[in-house]
C-alpha positions in Angstrom: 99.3 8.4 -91.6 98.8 4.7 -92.9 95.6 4.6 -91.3 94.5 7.9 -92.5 95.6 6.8 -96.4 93.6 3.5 -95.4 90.1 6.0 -94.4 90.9 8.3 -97.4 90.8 5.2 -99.7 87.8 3.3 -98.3 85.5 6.7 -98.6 86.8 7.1 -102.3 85.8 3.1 -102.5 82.3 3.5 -101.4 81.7 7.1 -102.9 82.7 5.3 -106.0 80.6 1.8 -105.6 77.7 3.6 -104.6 78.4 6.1 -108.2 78.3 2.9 -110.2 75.5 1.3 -108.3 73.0 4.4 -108.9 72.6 4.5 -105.4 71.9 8.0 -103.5 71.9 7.6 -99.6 70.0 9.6 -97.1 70.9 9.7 -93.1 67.6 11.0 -90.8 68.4 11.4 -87.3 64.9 11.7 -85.4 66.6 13.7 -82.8 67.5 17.1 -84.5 64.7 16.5 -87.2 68.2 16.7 -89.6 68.7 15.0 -92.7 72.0 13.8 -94.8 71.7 13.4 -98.5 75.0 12.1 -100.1 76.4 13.5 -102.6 75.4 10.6 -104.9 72.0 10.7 -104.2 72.3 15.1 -106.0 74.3 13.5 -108.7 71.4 11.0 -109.4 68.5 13.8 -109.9 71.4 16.0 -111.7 72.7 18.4 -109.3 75.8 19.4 -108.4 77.3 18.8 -104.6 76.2 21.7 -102.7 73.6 22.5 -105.5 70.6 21.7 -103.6 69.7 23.3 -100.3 70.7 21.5 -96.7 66.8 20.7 -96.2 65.8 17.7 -94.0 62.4 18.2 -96.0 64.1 18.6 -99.5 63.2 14.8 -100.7 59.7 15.5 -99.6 59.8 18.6 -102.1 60.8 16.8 -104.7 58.7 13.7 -104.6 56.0 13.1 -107.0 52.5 14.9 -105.2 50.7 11.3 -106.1 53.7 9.2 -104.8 54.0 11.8 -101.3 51.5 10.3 -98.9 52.5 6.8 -99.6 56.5 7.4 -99.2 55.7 9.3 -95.9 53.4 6.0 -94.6 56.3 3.7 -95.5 58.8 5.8 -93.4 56.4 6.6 -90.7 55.2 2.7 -90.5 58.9 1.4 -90.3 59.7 3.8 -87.2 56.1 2.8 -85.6 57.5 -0.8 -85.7 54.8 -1.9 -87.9 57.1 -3.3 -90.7 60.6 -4.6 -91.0 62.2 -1.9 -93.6 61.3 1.0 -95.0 60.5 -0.1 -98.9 58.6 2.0 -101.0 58.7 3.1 -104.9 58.4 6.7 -105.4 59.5 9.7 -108.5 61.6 12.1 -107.5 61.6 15.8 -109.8 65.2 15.8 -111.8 66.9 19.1 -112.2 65.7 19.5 -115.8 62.0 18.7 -114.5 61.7 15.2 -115.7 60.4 12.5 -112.8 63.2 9.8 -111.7 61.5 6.6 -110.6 63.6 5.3 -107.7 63.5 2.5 -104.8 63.7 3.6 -101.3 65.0 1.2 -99.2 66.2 1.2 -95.4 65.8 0.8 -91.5 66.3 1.8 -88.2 70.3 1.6 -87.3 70.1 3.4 -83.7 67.5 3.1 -80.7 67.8 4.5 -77.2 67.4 2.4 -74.1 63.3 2.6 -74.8 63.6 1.3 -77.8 62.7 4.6 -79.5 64.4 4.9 -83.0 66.6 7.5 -83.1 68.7 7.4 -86.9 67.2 6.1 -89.6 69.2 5.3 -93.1 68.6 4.2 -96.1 69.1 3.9 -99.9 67.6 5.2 -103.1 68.3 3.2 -106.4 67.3 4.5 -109.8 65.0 2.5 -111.7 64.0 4.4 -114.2 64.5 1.8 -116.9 63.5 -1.0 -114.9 59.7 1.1 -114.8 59.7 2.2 -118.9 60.4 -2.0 -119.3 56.9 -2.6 -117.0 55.4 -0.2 -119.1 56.4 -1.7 -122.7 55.4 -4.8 -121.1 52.2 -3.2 -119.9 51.5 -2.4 -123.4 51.6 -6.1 -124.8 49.7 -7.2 -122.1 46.9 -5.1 -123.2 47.3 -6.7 -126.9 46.6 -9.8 -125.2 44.0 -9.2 -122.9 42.3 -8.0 -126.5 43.1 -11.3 -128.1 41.6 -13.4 -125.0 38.4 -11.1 -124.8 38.1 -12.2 -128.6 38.5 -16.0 -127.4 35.2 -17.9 -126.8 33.0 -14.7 -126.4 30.2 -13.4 -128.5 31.9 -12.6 -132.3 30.0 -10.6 -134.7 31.1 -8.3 -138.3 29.1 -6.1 -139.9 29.3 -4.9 -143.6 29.4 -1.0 -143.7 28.1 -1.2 -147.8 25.0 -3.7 -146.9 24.7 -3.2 -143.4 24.3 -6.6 -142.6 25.4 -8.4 -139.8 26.5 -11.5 -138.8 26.2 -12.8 -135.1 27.5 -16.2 -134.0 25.5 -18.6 -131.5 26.9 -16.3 -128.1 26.0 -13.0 -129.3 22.2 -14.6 -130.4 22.5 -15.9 -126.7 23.6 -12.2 -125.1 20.8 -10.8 -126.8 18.1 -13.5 -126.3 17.9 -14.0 -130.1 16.5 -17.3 -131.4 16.8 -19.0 -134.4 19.5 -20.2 -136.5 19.6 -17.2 -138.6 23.4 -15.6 -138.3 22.5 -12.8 -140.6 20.7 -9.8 -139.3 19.6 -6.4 -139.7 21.3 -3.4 -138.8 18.1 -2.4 -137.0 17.9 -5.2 -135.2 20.6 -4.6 -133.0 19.8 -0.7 -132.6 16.2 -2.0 -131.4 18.1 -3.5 -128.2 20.0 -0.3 -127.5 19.0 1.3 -123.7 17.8 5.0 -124.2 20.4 6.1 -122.6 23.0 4.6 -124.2 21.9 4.3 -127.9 23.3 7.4 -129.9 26.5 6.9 -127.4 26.8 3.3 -128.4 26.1 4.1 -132.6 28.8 6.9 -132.5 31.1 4.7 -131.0 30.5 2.0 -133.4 30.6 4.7 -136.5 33.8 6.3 -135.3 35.6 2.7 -135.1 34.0 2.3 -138.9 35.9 5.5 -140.1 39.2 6.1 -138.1 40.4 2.2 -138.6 41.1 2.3 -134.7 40.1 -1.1 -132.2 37.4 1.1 -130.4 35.7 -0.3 -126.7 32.6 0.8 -125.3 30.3 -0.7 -122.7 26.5 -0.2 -122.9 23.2 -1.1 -121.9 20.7 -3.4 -124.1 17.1 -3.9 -123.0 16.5 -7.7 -124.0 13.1 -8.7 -124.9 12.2 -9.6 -121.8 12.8 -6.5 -120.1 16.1 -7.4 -118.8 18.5 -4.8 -118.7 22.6 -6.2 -119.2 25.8 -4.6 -119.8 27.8 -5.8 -122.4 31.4 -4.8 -124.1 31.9 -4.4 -127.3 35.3 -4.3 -129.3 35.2 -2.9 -132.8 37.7 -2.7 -136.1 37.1 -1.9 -138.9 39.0 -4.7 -141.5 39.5 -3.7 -145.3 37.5 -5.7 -147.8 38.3 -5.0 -151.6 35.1 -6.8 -152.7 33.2 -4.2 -150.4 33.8 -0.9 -148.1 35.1 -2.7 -145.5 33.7 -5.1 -142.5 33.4 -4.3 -138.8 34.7 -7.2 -136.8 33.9 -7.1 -133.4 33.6 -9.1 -130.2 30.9 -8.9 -127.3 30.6 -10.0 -123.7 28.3 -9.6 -120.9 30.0 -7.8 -118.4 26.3 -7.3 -116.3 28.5 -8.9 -113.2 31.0 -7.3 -113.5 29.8 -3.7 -113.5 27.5 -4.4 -110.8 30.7 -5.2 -108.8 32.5 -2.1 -110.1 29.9 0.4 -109.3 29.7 -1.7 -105.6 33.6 -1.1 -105.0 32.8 2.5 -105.9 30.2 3.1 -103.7 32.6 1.3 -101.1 35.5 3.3 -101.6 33.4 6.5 -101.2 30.8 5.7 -98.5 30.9 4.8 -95.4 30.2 1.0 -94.5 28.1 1.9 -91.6 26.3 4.9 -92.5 26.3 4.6 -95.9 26.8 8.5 -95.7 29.8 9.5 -98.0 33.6 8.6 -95.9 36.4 11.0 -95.8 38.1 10.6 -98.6 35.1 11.3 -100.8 33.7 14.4 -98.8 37.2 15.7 -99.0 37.1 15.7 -102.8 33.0 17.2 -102.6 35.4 19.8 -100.6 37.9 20.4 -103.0 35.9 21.1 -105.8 33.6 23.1 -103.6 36.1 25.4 -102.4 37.3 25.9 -105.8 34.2 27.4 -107.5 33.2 29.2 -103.9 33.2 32.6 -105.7 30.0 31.9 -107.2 28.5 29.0 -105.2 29.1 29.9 -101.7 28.5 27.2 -99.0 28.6 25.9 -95.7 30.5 23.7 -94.2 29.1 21.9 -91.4 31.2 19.7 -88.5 28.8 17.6 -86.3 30.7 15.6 -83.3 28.1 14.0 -81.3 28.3 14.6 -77.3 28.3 11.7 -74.7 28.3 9.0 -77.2 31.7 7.3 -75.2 29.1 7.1 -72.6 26.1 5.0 -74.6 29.1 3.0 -76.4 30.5 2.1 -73.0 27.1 1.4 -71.4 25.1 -0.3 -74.3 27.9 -1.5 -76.3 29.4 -1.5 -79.7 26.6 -3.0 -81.4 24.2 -0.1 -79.5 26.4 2.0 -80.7 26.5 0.9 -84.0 22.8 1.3 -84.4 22.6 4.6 -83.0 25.4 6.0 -85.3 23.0 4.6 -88.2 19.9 6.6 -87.1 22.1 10.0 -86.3 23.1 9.8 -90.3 19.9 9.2 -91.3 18.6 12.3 -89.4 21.2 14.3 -90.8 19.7 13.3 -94.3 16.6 13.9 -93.7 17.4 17.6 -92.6 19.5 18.5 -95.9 18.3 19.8 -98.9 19.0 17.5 -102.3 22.5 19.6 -103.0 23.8 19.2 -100.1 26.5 16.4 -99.2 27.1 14.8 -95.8 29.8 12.3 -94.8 31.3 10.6 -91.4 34.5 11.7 -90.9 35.5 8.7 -88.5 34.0 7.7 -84.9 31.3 9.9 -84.2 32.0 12.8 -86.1 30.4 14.2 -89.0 30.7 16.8 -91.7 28.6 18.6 -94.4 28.8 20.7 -96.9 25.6 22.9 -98.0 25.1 25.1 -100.9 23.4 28.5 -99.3 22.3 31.5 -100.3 22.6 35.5 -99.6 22.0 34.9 -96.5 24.7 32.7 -95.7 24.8 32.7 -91.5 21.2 32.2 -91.0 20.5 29.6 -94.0 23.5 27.2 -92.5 22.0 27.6 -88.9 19.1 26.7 -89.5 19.9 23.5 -90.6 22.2 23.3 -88.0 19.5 23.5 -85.2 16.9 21.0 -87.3 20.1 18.5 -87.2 20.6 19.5 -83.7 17.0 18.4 -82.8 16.8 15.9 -85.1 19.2 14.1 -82.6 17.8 15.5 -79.5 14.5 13.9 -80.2 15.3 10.8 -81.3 15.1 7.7 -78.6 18.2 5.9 -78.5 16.4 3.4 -76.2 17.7 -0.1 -76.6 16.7 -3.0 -74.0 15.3 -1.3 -70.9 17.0 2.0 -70.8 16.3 5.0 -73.0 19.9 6.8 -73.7 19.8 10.1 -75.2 22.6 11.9 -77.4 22.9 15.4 -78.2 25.7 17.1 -80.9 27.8 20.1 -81.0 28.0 21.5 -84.3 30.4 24.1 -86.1 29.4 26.2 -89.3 32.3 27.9 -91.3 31.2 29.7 -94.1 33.0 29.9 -97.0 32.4 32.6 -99.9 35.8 32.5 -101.7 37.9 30.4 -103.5 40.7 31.8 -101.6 40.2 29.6 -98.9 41.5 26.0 -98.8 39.1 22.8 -98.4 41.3 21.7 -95.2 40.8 25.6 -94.0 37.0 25.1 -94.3 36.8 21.7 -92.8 39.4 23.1 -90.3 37.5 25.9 -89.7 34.5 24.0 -89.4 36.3 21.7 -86.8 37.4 24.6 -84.8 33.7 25.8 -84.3 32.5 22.9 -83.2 35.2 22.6 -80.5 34.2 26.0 -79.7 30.6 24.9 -79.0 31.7 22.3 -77.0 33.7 24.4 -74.8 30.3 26.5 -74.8 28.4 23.5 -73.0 27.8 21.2 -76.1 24.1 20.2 -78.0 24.5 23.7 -79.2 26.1 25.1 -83.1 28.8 27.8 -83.2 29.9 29.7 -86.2 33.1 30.1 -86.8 35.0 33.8 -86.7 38.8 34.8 -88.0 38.2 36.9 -84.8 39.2 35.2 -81.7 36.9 35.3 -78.7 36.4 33.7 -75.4 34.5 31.1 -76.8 36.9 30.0 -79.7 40.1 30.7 -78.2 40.2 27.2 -76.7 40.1 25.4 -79.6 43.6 26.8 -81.1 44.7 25.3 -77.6 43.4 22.0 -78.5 44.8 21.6 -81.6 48.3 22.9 -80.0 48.2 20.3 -78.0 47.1 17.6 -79.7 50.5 18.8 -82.2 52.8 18.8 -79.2 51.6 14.8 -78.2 51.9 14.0 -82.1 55.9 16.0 -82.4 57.0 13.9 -79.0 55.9 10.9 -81.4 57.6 11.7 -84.7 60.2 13.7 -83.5 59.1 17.1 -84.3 59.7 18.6 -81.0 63.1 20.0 -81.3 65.2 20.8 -78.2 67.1 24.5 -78.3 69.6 25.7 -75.4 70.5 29.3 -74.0 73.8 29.7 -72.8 73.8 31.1 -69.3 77.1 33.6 -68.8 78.7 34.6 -65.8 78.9 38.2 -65.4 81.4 39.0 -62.1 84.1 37.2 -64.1 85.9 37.0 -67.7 85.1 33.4 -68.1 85.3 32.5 -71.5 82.9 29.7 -71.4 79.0 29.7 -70.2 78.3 29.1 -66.7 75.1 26.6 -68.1 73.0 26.3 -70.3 68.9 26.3 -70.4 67.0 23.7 -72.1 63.9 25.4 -74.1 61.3 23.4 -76.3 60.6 24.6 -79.8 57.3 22.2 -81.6 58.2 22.5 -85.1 54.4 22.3 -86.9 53.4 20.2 -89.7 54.3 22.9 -92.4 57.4 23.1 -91.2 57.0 26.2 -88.6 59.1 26.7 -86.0 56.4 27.5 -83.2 57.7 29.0 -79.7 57.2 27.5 -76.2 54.6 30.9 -75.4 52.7 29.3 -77.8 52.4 26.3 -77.4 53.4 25.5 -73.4 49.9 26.7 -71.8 48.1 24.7 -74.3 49.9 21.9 -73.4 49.7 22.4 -69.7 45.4 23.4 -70.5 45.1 20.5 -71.9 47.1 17.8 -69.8 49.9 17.0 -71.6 52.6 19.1 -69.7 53.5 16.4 -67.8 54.9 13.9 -70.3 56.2 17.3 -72.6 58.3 17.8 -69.2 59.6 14.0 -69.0 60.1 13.9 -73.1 62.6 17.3 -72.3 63.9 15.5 -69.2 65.2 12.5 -71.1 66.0 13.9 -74.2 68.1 16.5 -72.8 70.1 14.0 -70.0 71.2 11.8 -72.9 72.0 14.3 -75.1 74.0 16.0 -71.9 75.2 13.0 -70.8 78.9 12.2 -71.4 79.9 15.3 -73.3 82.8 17.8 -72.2 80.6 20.1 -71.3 78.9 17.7 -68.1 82.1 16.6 -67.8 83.9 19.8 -66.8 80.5 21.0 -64.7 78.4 22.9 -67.3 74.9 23.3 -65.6 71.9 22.0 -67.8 68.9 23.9 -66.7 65.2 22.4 -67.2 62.0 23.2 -66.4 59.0 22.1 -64.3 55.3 22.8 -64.8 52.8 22.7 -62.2 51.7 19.3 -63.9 54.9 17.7 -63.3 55.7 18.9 -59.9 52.3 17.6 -59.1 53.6 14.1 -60.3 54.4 12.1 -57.5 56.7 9.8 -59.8 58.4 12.7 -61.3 61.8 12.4 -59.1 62.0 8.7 -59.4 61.2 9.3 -63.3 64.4 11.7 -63.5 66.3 10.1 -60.8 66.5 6.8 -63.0 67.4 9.0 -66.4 70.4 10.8 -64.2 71.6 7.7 -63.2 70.9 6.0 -67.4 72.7 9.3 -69.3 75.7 9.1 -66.4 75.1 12.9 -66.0 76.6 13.9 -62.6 73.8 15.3 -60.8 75.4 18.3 -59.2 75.3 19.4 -63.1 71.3 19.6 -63.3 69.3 22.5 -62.2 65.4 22.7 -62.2 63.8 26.0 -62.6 60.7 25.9 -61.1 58.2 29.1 -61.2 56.2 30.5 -58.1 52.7 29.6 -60.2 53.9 26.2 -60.7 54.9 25.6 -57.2 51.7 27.6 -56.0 49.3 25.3 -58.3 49.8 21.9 -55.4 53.4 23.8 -53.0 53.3 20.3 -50.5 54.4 18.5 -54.2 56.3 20.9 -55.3 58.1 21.1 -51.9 58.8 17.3 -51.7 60.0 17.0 -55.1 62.7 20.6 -54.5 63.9 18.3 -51.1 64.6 14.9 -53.0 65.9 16.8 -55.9 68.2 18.7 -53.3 69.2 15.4 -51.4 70.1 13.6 -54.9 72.5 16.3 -55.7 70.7 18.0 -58.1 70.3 22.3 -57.5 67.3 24.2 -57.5 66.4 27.6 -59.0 63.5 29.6 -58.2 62.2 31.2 -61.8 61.0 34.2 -62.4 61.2 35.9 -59.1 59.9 39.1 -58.7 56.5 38.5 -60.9 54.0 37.0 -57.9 53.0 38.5 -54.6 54.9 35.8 -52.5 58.5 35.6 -54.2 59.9 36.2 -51.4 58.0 33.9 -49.1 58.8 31.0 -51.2 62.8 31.6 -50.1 61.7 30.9 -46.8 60.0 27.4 -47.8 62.1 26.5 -50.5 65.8 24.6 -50.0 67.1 26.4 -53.4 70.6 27.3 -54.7 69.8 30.4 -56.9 67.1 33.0 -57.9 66.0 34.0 -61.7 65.0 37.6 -62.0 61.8 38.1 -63.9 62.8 39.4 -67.2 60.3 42.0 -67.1 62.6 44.1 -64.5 65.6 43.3 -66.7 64.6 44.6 -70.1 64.0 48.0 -69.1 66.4 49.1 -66.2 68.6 51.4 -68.2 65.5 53.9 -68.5 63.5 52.6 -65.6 64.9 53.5 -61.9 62.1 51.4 -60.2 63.2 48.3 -62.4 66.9 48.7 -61.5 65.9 49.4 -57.3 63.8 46.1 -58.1 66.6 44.4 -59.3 69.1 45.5 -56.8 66.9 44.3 -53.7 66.1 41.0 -54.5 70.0 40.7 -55.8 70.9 42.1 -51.9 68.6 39.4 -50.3 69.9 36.7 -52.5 73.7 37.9 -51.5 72.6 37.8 -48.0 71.1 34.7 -48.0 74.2 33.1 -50.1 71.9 32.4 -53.3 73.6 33.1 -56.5 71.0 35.7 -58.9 70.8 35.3 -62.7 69.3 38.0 -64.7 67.3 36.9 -67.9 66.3 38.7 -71.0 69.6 40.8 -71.1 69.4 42.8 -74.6 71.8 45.5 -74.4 75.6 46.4 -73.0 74.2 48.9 -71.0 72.1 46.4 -69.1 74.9 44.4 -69.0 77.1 46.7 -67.5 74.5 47.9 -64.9 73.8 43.9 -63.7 77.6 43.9 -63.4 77.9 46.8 -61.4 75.2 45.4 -59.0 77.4 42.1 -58.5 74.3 39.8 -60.3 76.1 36.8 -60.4 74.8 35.1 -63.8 73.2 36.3 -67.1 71.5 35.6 -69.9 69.7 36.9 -72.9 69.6 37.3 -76.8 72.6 40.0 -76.0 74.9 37.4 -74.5 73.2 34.2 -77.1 70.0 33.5 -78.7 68.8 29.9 -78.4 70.0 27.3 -81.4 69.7 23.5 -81.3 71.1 22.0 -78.1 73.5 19.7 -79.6 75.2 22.2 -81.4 75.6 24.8 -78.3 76.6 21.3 -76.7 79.0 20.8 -79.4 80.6 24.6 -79.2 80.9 24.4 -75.5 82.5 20.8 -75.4 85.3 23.0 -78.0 85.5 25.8 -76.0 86.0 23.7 -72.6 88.8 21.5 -74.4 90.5 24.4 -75.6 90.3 26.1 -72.0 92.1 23.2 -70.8 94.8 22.7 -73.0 95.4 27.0 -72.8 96.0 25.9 -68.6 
């Protein structure tokens, strides 16, 4: 009881320091995706405990849009290892709508045996005030920066009655003026006035003379011999009582300067290479395309060049360099004026271009003249002649309905469409999927599952497996399914998401992220300890790994999981795809004390073959014979054969997709020794059917 007092009093200590401190803390554990905010960290944008929704995302809602991007790269640089802390200054949205300033601080507090952060925590300070004293001080500065611009820089005041001006020695100078003559003419000054800029520059001027206010502009002047500067010019108008009052005002060539400034912005927005417009900048050409696209319709154009790797590799950088160069100046020289064209990155390109009525044809045909722009060109440097081709994808885009990253997405997706077609060829994109498009959503599922193994995205769900010849009151196992949660927050499925991963190569490591994740989060709980199966599964990728059993052999052995505990379901397709692989790894798996489940049986024309070749401890009935057996007699004779083989043979049968009593009952009645299904438990986050298990199996025990 001391010791509980003791506890009680410590978590009122630190609730209350971190109160008085202003400090809200947040606990992210990479694992689950899950996200603690304390109760502190409500308080301080206003809300109530339990106010605010349990959303791991919730402080990414209510962060400032401009401040987003940058909090997210501090976070996501800390975990990459790239920095010490996480450290970043950001607004969060208070109840009553006002923005919070605050300091995010924090780190990495847990790692696995890779080194792979797995909990990240951190603080939040208000400093609110500390920000509205920077920006009082920011104020004065400005005051000053006026009074220096004043200091030892061109001064000049004009009478508004006799419109005479006086210029000291440095604004003659600026303007080339000789003589020792201070006074001037009104005119004289208007004579050196750029066309472009004069009435701009004489309003200004006339605007500071009547509202009292310090008034800057910058200008042109045209000096005498033909030089054209930039100058700045601050303005006030002083009260005189002898007259109507005296414009004082200070000049300075600022030619450098905005030579400089119009340099950085043509940096910031081109590319350094190409001088074609970079990503950034085409992305805001897209924005404000996209919004007036009821009116001006366009095109939107996404050129990736094809073998390019190849003449980078052979020639080299510099080759490649050069060649990139000529590619964007082809591209120009195929586009109309209105058009705008950028590089994306690497080798790939995008465009936007106004078209017509006839939308399709206008944007193909620039398409092909890009297309042969680059097909014609000789890329021969030294004493070979290397050749590039392009595939290119058109998305057209007639509505503002549809986003700027749809378009370019869009845009993207045709191009990898035209690839897939056999490349140096253009492909327009349809909201209709075809042969030739459909492996591009593929592609960009896959390329999501290698980026959520990375940051944590790809969450880990469980089934509980029941037996069914018994009244156990705690699952027999449990399966171990993948569930990629997408950049907007989408929970995609493993039909989705698996054969693009296994199309595109990157089943393999999904298997061994599953495999290790799984064992650690399995190992040591009640549930391993009182022989709870964990089931996982094995694509034809990994079972084609020859490294694969040592891989899991050294993560049984790492997560103290007792091997008699782990079952691999492996499919007939996956053990058909490379069966002298998949037969090793089923024997070493077999001799390390791990079982072995053969996965939906029943669905291929040599099942039952495969129980002759295979050393396996139970058989998974396709759930397609399950669903439907109360109305379907074939489905239940189906059933009731392979569970007779499996009896005879002395394999235990689980039945899968069970979604009814009625099913239940009839797998009962035909002695299947193991179910499972959305009737008996649909999948949630492993750890928590981990967690419920470890409580049922405690409770079990103490009940005996």
């Amino acid at each position: 009881m001391p010791d509980q007092n003791q506890a009680r009093q410590s978590d009122e200590l630190w609730r209350v320091a971190l109160e008085r401190a202003g400090l809200g803390v947040w606990d992210w554990d990479l694992r689950t995706g899950n996200c603690f905010y304390s109760p502190s960290w409500a308080r301080m944008l206003g809300y109530k405990e339990g106010e605010l929704p349990a959303d791991s995302d919730l402080w990414v809602k209510l962060t400032h849009p401009e401040d987003r991007e940058r909090a997210i790269e501090s976070g996501d640089r800390h975990i990459a290892g790239l920095t010490e802390r996480i450290e970043t200054e950001l607004r969060l949205r208070h109840k009553d709508g006002h923005w919070v300033w605050v300091l995010d601080r924090g780190g990495v507090i847990e790692r696995d045996q890779d080194g792979k952060p797995l909990r990240v925590i951190g603080v939040q300070t208000d400093i609110s005030r500390q920000k509205a004293a920077e920006q009082q001080i920011e104020e004065v500065n400005a005051r000053f920066r006026l009074a220096l611009a004043a200091s030892g820089i061109g001064l000049w005041h004009h009478d508004v009655g006799s419109k005479i001006s006086v210029w000291d020695a440095k604004t003659r100078e600026l303007y080339g003026v000789g003589g020792n003559e201070e006074s001037v003419p009104e005119s004289l000054w208007a004579s050196f006035l750029h066309p472009e800029d004069g009435d701009r520059a004489i309003q200004a001027h006339e605007a500071a003379a009547s509202s009292g206010e310090v008034t800057s502009i910058r200008y042109r002047i045209v000096r005498r011999d033909g030089e054209v500067r930039h100058v700045e010019t601050f303005a006030k108008l002083v009260a005189d009582p002898q007259s109507q009052g005296r414009l004082v005002g200070t000049t300075r060539d600022v030619t450098d300067e905005q030579r400089r400034q119009e340099e950085l912005l043509h940096a910031a927005r081109h590319d350094a290479l190409t001088g074609l417009l970079n990503r950034s900048a085409f992305d805001e050409v897209l924005k404000h395309g996209t919004e007036n696209a009821d009116c001006r319709p366009f095109a939107v154009l996404y050129v990736d060049l094809d073998y390019f790797k190849a003449l980078n590799d052979s020639a080299g950088h510099a080759v490649g360099d050069a060649a990139l160069k000529t590619v964007a100046t082809g591209i120009r020289s195929c586009l109309p004026p209105s058009s705008f064209a950028a590089r994306l990155g690497g080798d790939e390109f995008a465009i936007l271009l106004p078209v017509g009525e006839a939308l399709e044809d206008e944007a193909s045909v620039v398409a092909e003249a890009i297309l042969s722009s680059i097909r014609e060109t000789d890329f021969g440097f030294g004493t070979r002649s290397q050749k590039l081709a392009a595939s290119i994808g058109i998305a057209l885009v007639n509505t503002a309905a549809t986003s700027a990253a749809d378009a370019l997405g869009r845009a993207d997706d045709a191009c990898y469409a035209a690839k897939a077609a056999g490349r140096n060829r253009c492909s327009t994109f349809s909201s209709i999927v075809t042969v030739s498009t459909s492996g591009l959503t593929a592609a960009r599922l896959a390329g999501e599952v290698t980026e959520a193994m990375e940051n944590g995205c790809l969450l880990l769900f469980g089934q509980e497996i029941w037996p069914l010849c018994d009244q156990s009151k705690t699952p027999w196992g449990v399966e171990v399914l993948a569930r990629l949660q997408s950049r907007d927050g989408q929970i995609i499925p493993p039909t989705a998401f698996i054969p693009a991963a296994e199309r595109f190569g990157v089943a393999a490591r999904l298997d061994r992220y599953i495999i290790r994740s799984a064992l650690s989060a399995f190992g040591g709980s009640a549930a391993e300890r009182r022989g709870t199966m964990l089931g996982l599964n094995l694509s034809a990728q990994s079972l084609s790994d020859p490294g694969l059993w040592d891989y899991v052999d050294n993560w049984i052995e790492a997560s103290g999981v007792t091997p008699s505990c782990v079952v691999f379901e492996i499919t007939e397709s996956a053990a058909i795809t490379n069966f002298d692989a998949a037969e090793r790894f089923v024997r070493r798996a077999r001799e390390g004390g791990c079982r072995v489940s053969l996965d939906d049986f029943g669905a291929g024309l040599s099942s039952f073959d495969y129980l002759r070749r295979f050393p396996i401890d139970s058989i998974k009935i396709n759930g397609s014979f399950i669903q439907n057996m109360a109305a379907s007699r074939f489905d239940r004779e189906i059933v009731s054969a392979i569970t007779g083989v499996a009896k005879s043979l002395g394999y235990a049968t689980v039945a899968e997709k069970i979604e009814s009593a009625e099913v239940l009952t009839i797998l009962e009645d035909m002695g299947v020794t193991l179910g499972q299904g959305f009737f008996l438990h649909k999948p949630e986050p492993l750890e928590a059917v981990l967690c419920r298990i470890d409580k049922q199996k405690l409770a079990s025990s103490a009940a005996a």
